[in-house]
C-alpha positions as CSV (number, residue, x, y, z in Angstrom):
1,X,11.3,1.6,-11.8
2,X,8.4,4.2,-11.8
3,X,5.8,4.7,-14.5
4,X,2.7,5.2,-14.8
5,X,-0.3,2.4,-15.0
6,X,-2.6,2.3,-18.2
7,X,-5.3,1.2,-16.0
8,X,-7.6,2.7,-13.2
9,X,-4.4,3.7,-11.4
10,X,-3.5,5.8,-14.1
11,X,-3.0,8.9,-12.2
12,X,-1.5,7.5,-9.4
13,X,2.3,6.6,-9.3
14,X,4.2,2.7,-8.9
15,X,6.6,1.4,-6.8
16,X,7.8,-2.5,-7.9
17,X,8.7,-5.3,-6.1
18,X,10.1,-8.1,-8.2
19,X,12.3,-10.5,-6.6
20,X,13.0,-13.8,-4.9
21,X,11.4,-12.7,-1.6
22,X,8.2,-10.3,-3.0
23,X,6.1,-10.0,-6.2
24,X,3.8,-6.9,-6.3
25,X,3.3,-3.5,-6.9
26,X,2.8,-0.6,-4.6
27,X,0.5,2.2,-6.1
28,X,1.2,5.4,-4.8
29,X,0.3,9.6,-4.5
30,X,2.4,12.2,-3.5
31,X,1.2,14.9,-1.7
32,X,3.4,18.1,-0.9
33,X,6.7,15.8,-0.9
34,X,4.5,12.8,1.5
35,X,4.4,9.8,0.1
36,X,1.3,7.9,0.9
37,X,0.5,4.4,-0.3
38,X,-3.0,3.7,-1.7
39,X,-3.1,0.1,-2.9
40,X,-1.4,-3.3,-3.0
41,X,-1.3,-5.0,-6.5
42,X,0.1,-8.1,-8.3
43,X,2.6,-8.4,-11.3
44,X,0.5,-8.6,-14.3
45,X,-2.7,-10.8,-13.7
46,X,-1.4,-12.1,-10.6
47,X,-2.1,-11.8,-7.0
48,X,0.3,-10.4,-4.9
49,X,2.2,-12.8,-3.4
50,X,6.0,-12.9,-1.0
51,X,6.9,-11.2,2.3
52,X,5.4,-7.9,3.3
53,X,7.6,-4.8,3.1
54,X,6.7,-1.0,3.3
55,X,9.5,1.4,2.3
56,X,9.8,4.7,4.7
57,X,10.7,6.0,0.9
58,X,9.5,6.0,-2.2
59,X,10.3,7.9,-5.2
60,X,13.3,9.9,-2.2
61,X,10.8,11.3,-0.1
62,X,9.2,9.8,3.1
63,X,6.5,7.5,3.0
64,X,3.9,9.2,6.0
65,X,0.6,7.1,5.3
66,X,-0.9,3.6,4.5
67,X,-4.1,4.5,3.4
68,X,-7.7,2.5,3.4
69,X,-7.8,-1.5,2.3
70,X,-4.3,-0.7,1.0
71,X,-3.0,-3.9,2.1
72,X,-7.0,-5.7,3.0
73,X,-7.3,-9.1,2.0
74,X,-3.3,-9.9,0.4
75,X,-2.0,-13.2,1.4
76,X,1.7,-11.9,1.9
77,X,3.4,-13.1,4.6
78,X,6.1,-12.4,7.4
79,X,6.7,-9.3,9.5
80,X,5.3,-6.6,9.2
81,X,7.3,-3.5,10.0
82,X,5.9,0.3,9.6
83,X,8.5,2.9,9.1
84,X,9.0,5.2,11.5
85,X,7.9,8.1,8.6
86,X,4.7,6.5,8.4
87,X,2.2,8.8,10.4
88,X,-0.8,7.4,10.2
89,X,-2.5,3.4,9.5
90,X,-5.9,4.0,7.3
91,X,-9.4,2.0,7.5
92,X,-8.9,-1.7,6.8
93,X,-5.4,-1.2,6.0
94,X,-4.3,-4.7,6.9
95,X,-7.5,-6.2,7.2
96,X,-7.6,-10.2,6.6
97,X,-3.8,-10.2,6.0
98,X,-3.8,-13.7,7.6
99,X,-0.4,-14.4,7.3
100,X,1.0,-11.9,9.0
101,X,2.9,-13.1,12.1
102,X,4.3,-10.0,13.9
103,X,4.0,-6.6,13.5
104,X,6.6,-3.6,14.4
105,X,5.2,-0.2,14.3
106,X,7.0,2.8,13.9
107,X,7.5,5.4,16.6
108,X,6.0,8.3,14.8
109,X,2.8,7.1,14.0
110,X,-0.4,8.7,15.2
111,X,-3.6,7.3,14.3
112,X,-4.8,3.7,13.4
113,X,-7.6,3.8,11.7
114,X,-11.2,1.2,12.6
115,X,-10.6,-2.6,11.6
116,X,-6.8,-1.7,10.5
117,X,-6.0,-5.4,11.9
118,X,-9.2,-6.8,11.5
119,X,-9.1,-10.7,11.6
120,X,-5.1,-10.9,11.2
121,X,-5.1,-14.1,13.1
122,X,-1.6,-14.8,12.3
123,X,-0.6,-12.3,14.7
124,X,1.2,-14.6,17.2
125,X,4.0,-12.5,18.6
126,X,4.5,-12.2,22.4
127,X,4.0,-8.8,22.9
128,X,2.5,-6.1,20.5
129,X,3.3,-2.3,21.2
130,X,1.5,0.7,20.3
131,X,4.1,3.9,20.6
132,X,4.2,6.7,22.2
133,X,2.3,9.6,20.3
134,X,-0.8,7.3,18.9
135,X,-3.8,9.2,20.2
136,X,-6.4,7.7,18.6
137,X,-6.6,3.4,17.9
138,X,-10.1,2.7,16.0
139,X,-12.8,0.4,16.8
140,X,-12.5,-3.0,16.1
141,X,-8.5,-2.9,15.4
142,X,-7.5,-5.7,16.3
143,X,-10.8,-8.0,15.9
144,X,-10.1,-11.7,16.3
145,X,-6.6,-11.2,16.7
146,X,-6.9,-14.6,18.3
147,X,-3.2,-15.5,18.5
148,X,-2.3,-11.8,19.9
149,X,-0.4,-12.5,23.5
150,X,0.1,-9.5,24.8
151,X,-0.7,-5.7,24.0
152,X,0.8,-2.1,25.6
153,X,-1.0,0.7,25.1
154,X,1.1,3.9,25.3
155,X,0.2,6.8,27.5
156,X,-1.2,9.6,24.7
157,X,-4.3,7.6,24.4
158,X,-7.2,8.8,26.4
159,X,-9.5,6.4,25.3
160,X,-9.5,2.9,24.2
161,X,-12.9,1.7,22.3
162,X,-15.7,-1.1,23.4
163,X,-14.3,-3.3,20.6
164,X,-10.4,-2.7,20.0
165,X,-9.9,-5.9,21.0
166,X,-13.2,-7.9,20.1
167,X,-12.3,-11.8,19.9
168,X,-8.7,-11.7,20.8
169,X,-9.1,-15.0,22.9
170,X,-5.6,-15.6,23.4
171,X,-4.9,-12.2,25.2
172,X,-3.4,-13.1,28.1
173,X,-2.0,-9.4,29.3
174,X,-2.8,-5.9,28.2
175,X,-0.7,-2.9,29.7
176,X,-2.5,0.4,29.7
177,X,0.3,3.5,30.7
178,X,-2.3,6.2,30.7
179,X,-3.2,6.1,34.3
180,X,-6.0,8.9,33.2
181,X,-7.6,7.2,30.6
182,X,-10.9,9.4,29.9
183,X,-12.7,6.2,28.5
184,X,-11.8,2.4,28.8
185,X,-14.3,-0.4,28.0
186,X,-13.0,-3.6,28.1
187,X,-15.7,-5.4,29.5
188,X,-16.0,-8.4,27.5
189,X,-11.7,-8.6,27.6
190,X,-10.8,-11.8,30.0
191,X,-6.9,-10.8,30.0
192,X,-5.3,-9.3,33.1
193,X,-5.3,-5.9,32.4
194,X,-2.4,-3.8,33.7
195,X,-2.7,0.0,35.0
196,X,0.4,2.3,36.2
197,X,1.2,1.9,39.8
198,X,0.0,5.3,41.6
């Protein structure tokens, strides 16, 4: 199931999806027993193509990162769920993953990275929550989000940037649990925003 790639990969590691539901390969490094996945990859000349999945392991040990454009610009589909190993969502991740409907992230991450979401207008779930222990959410995360409902925003982040939400026109409610919040800008935001009662 592993093996290595006789391409620009080459040094890196593989994880395969082959089945009904997912064609594609996930192209990995391991890093003092962390897993952390680099880049998303069809079978042979193909574009990736099925429903999204992230393993929380590859290989037996825990998979703790999605790095930069791993996932940018794949039309695979469905939910996306982020194991609770993962610790931190790179650059771009996700970005332009248009078919994405939902996402479920896992309650140990920390950081998502600038434009992780960017332009994932599939997004169309009720109610998207950020968990407690992300300190840091980038700028332009969740850019033109459009179908985005709703969005809670736990209370370990201090500050929440001009354009997290840039173009998410069908926001209708954002929660904010950090009562004191060193830095919120959501001028340009026409949702009801929501702050903890005092």
């Amino acid at each position: 199931r592993f093996k290595k790639l006789n391409t620009a990969y080459s040094d890196y590691k593989i994880y395969t999806l082959n089945n009904d539901k997912q064609q594609y390969r996930l192209i990995y490094t391991k890093n003092e027993e962390r897993v952390t996945i680099i880049k998303c990859i069809g079978l042979g000349n193909n574009l990736p193509t099925g429903k999204i999945h992230i393993p929380n392991t590859v290989d037996g040990l825990p998979v703790v990162g999605i790095a930069d454009y791993a996932f940018n610009d794949t039309a695979l589909t469905g939910e996306l769920i982020i194991p609770n190993t993962v610790e931190y969502i790179g650059r771009s991740a996700f970005s332009n993953c248009k078919n994405i409907n939902s996402v479920k992230l896992g309650k140990n991450l920390k950081s998502i990275s600038r434009m992780a979401f960017y332009n994932c207008k599939g997004i169309n779930q009720n109610v998207l929550v950020i968990p407690e222990g992300v300190s840091h959410i980038g700028d332009l995360t969740f850019y033109n989000c459009n179908n985005l409902q709703s969005i809670i925003f736990p209370s370990t982040l201090d500050i929440l940037l001009e354009k997290t939400l840039k173009d998410c026109s069908g926001l209708k409610d954002i929660l904010i649990k950090n009562e004191n919040m060193l830095s919120m800008n959501l001028d340009n935001i026409t949702a009801d925003i929501y702050l903890p009662s005092s």
